[in-house]
C-alpha positions as CSV (number, residue, x, y, z in Angstrom):
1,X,0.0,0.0,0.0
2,X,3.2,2.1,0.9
3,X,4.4,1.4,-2.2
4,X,1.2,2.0,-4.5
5,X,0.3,5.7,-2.3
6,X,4.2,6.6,-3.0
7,X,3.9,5.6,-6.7
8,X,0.0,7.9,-6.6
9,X,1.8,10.9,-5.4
10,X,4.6,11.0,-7.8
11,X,2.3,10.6,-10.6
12,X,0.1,13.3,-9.4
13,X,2.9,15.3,-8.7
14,X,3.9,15.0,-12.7
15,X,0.6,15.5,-14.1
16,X,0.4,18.9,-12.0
17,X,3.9,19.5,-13.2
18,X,3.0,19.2,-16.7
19,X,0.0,21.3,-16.4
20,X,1.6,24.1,-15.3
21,X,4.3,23.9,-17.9
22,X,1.4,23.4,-20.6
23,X,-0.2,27.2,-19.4
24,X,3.4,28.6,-19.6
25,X,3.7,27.4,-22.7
26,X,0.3,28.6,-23.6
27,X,0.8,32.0,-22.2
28,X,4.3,32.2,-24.0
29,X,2.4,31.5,-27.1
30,X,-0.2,34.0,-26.5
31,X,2.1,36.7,-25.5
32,X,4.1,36.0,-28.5
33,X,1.0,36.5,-30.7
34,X,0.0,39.8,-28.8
35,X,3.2,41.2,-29.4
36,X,3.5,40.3,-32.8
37,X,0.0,41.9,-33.0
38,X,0.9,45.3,-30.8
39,X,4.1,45.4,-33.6
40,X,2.2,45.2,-36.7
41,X,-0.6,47.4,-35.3
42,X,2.2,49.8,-34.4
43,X,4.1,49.5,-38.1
44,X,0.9,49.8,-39.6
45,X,-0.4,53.3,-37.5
46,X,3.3,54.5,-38.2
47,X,3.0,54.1,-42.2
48,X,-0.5,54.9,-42.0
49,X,0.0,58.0,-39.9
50,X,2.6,59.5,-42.4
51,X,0.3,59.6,-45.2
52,X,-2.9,57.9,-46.0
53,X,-3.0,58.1,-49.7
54,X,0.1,56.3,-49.9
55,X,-2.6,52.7,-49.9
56,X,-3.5,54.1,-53.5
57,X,0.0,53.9,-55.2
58,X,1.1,49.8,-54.8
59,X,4.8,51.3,-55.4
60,X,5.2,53.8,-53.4
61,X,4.2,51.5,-50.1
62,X,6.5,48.8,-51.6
63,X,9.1,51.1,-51.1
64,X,7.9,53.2,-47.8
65,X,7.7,50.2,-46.0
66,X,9.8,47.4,-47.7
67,X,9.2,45.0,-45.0
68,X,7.7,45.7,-41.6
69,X,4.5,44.4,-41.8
70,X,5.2,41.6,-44.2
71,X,7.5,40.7,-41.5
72,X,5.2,40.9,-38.6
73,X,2.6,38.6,-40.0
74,X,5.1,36.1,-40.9
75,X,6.9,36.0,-37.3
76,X,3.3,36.3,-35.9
77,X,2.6,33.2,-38.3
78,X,5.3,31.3,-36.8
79,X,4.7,32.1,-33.2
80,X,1.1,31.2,-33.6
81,X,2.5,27.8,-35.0
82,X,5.1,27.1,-32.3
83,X,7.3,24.7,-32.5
84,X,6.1,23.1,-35.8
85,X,7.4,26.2,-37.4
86,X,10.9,25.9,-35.8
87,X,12.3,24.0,-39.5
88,X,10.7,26.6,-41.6
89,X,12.0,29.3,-40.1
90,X,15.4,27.7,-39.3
91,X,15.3,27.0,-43.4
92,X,14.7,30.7,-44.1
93,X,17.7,31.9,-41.9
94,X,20.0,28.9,-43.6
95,X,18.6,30.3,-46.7
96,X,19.6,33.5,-45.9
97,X,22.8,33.1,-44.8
98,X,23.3,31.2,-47.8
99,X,22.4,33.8,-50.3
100,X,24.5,36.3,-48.1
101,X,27.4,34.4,-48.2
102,X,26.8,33.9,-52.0
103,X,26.3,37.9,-52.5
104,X,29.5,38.0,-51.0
105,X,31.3,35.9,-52.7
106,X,30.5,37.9,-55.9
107,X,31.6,40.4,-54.3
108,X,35.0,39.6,-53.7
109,X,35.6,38.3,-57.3
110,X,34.0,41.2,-59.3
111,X,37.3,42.7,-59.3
112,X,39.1,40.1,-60.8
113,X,36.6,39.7,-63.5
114,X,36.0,43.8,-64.4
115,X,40.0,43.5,-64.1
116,X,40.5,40.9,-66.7
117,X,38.0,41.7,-68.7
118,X,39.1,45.6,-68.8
119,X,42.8,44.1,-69.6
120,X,41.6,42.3,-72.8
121,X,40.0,45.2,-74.2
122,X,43.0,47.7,-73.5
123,X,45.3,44.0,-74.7
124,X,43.2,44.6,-77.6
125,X,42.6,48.0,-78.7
126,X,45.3,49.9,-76.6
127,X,45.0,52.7,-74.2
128,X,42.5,54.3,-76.4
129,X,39.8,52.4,-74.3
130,X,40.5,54.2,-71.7
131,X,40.2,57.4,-73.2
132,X,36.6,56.5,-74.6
133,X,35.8,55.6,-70.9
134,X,37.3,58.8,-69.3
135,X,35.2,60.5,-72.7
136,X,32.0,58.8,-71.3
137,X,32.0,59.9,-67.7
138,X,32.6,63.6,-69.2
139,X,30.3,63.3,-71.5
140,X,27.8,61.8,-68.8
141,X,28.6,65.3,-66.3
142,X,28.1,67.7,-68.6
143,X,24.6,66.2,-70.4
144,X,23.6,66.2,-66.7
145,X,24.8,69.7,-65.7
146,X,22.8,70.5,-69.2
147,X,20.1,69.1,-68.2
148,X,20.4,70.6,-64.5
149,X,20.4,74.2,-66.0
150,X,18.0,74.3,-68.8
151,X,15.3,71.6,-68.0
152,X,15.4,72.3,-64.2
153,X,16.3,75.7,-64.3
154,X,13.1,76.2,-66.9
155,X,10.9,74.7,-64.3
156,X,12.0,76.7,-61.5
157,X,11.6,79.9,-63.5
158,X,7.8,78.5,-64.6
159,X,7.2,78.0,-60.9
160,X,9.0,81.3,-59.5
161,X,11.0,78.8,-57.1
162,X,13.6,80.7,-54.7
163,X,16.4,79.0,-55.2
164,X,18.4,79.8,-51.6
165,X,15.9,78.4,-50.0
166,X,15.6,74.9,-52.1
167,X,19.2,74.6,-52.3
168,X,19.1,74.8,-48.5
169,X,16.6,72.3,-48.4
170,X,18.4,69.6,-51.0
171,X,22.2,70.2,-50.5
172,X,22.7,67.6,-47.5
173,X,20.6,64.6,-49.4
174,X,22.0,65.7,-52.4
175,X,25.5,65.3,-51.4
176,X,24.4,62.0,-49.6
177,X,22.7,60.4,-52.6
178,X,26.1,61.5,-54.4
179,X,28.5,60.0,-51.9
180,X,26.2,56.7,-51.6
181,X,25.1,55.9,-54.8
182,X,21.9,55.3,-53.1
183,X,18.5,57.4,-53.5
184,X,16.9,55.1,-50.7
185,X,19.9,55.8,-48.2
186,X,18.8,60.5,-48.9
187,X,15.3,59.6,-48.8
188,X,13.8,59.8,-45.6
189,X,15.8,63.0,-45.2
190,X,15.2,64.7,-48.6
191,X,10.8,64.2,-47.2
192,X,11.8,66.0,-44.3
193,X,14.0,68.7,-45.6
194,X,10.5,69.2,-48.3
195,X,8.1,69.1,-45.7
196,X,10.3,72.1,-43.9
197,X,10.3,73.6,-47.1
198,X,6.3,73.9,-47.1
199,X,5.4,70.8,-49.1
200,X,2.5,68.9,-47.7
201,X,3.3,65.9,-46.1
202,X,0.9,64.3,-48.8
203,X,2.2,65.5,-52.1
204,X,5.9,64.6,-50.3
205,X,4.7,60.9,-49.5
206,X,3.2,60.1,-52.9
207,X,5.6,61.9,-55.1
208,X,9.3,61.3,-53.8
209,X,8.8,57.2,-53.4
210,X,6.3,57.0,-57.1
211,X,9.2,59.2,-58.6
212,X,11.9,56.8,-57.4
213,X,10.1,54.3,-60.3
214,X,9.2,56.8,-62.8
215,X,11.0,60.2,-62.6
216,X,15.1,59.0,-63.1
217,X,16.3,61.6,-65.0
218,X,20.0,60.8,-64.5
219,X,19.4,56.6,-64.8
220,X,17.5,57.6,-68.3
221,X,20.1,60.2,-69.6
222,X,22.7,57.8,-68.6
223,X,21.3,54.5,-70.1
224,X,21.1,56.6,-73.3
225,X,24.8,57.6,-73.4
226,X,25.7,54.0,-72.3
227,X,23.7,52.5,-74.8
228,X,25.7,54.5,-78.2
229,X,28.6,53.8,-76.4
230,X,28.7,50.2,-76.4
231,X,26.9,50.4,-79.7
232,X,30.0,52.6,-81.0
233,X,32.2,49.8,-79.6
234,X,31.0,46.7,-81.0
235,X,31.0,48.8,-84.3
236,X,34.5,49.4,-84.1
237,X,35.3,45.7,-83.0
238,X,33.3,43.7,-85.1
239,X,32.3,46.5,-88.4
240,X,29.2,45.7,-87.4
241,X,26.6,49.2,-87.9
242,X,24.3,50.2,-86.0
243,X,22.1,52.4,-87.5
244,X,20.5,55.3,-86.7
245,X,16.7,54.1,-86.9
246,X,18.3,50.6,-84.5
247,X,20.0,53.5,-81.5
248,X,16.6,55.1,-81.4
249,X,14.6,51.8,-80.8
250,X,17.2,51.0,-78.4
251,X,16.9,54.3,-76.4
252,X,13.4,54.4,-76.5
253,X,13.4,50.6,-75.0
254,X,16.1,51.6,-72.5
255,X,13.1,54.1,-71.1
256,X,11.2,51.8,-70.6
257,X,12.6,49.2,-68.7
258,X,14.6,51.7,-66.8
259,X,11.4,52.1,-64.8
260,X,11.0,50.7,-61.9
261,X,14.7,49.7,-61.3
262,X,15.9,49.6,-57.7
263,X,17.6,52.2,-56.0
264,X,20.9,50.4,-54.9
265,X,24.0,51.0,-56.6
266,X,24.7,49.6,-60.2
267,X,21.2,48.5,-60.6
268,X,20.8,50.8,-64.3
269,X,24.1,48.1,-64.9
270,X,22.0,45.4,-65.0
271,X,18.9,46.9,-67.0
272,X,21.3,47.9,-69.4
273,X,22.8,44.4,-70.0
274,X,19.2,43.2,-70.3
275,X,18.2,45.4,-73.0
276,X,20.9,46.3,-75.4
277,X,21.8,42.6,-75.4
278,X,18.5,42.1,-76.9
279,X,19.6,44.3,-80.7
280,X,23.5,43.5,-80.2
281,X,25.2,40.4,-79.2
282,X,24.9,39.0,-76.0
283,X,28.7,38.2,-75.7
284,X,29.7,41.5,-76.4
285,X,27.4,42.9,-74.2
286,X,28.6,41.9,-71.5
287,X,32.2,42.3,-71.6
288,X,31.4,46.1,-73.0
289,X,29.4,46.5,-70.0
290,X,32.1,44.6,-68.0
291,X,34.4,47.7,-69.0
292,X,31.8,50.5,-68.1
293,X,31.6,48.6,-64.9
294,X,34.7,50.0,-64.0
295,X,33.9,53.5,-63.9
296,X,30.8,53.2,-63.2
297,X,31.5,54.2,-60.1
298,X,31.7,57.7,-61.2
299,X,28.8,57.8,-63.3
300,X,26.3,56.4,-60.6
301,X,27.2,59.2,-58.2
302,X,26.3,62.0,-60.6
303,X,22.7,59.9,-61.9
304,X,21.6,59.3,-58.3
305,X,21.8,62.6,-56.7
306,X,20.2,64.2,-60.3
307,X,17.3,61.9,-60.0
308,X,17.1,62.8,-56.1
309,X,17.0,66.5,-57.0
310,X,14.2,66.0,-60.2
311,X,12.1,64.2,-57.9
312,X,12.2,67.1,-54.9
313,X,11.4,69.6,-57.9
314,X,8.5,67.6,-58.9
315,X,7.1,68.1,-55.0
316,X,7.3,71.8,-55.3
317,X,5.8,71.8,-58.7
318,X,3.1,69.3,-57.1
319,X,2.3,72.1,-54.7
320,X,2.5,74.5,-56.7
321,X,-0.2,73.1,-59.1
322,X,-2.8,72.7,-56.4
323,X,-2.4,76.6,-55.7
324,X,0.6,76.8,-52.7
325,X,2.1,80.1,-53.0
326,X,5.6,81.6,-51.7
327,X,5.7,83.5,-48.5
328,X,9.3,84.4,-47.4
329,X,11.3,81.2,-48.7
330,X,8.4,78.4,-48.0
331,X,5.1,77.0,-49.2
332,X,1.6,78.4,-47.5
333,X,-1.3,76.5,-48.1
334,X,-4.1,78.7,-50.0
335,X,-6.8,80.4,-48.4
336,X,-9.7,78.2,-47.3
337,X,-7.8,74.9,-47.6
338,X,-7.0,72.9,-45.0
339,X,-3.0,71.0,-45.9
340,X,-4.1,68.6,-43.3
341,X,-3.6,64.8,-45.1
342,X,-6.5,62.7,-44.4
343,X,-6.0,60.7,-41.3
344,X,-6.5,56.5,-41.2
345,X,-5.9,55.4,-37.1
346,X,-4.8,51.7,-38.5
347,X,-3.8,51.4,-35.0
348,X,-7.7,50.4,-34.2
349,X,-7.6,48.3,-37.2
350,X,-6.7,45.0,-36.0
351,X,-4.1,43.7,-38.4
352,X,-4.0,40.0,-37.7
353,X,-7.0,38.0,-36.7
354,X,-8.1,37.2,-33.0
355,X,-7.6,34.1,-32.2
């Protein structure tokens, strides 16, 4: 009787253990999913707050928020699942580390490649390549500086814009976006410099991220230049023409495709590869490209901060459309209109579903 009481109390004593570790798991898990909730609630009000009429442009809240919420629901998904999604999620970080450590691999060997491939074009055709590359980049900076003055400088005459105070307001992510390479790195502070400027935040959050896919005056001017350049080479190598009617088609398909590409560094590189190898050949395509890869460097820096500077004109001209006027250097809103953006509290919005 000893023996069977003794054996009674430890087995009551392990099914009470095991209860109680069952509602800590259970309140773990439910914690977990509140949080993940309060998280993408918060994202959500955040994005939400900054401008509601972002929900109307699919690109312009790909790029505004690339992957908060997205990343809320899936790590709300997985908490929900608990420990059945421990090898899916452990597959996404191997997968990720993998492509990391593939990226980086790249990396490192690029040089080698652009280096060899640069060698058997100067091997080839002397020194003079690098003239016709050092011709390209000037060639690039002073169509741009063209551009700058007349095209930008006729806008900001049809709009009366006071220049002191817009160059106040785009020389720091103008000189990031040129050190960088990178419109998404001056972004967030090229919204706020136009917002201090007197640009609604509404016109600032639907114009600067859309104009990111469809207002790259330096990617299109240089994808242009880019383009007769290597068709001017392949010429010269091969005696192969490329006529007039062919550079056209090719420039006009270049502006195309050049929208939408990503703003990271050397991404017109690869839109540029796509396209012209599509009315030259493939093979030397790429090892033209190969060479402008090399000073590309150079070229990128001037492209990025143009198109970050023709898409904080296009806010001001925006505003100035829907009847903002000047007063002492910035923006007012017009009589009898309220600059106020419509406001969407997504925070009361539940975002995942109650469980």
């Amino acid at each position: 009787m000893t023996a069977f009481s003794s054996m009674g109390r430890r087995s009551s004593g392990t099914l009470f253990v095991r209860r109680r570790k069952d509602r800590a798991e259970t309140r773990a898990s439910s914690g977990a999913r509140s949080s993940e909730a309060i998280c993408a609630r918060t994202v959500a009000a955040s994005v939400g707050a900054r401008t509601a009429i972002w929900s109307s442009s699919p690109t312009a809240v790909r790029r505004a928020m690339p992957s908060g919420l997205p990343r809320a629901r899936r790590t709300a998904s997985a908490a929900a699942a608990g420990e059945r999604a421990r090898p899916i999620v452990q597959w996404c970080e191997s997968l990720s580390q993998v492509m990391f450590r593939f990226t980086e691999l790249i990396m490192r060997f690029a040089p080698i490649g652009i280096g060899a491939a640069m060698a058997y074009s100067i091997g080839h055709q002397g020194l003079g390549v690098l003239v016709n590359l050092g011709a390209l980049v000037l060639s690039l900076y002073g169509a741009l500086a063209i551009f700058v003055v007349v095209v930008f400088g006729a806008v900001a005459l049809l709009i009366r814009l006071p220049l002191r105070p817009f160059i106040e307001a785009v020389r720091e992510p103008f000189m990031l976006a040129f050190v960088t390479t990178s419109s998404e790195s001056a972004l967030p502070m090229a919204m706020e410099n136009m917002e201090r400027l007197g640009v609604p935040g509404r016109i600032v959050g639907f114009v600067m991220p859309l104009g990111y896919s469809f207002n790259l005056d330096g990617t299109t001017l240089y994808l242009a230049m880019a383009s007769v350049f290597l068709a001017q080479a392949i010429e010269a190598t091969t005696g192969q023409p490329f006529t007039l009617d062919q550079q056209l088609m090719l420039m006009l398909a270049l502006m195309v495709t050049s929208k939408g590409v990503a703003a990271v560094p050397r991404a017109s590189l690869v839109v540029l590869l796509a396209t012209a190898s599509s009315f030259l050949d493939p093979a030397l395509v790429a090892v033209g490209v190969a060479v402008i890869f090399g000073v590309d460097e150079f070229m990128d820096m001037a492209r990025t901060s143009v198109n970050l500077l023709g898409n904080c004109l296009a806010t001001v001209v925006i505003a100035r459309w829907e009847g903002y006027r000047w007063d002492n250097g910035r923006l007012v809103e017009p009589a009898g209109r309220s600059s106020e953006p419509l406001k969407h509290d997504l925070a009361t919005q539940p975002i995942l579903p109650s469980r």
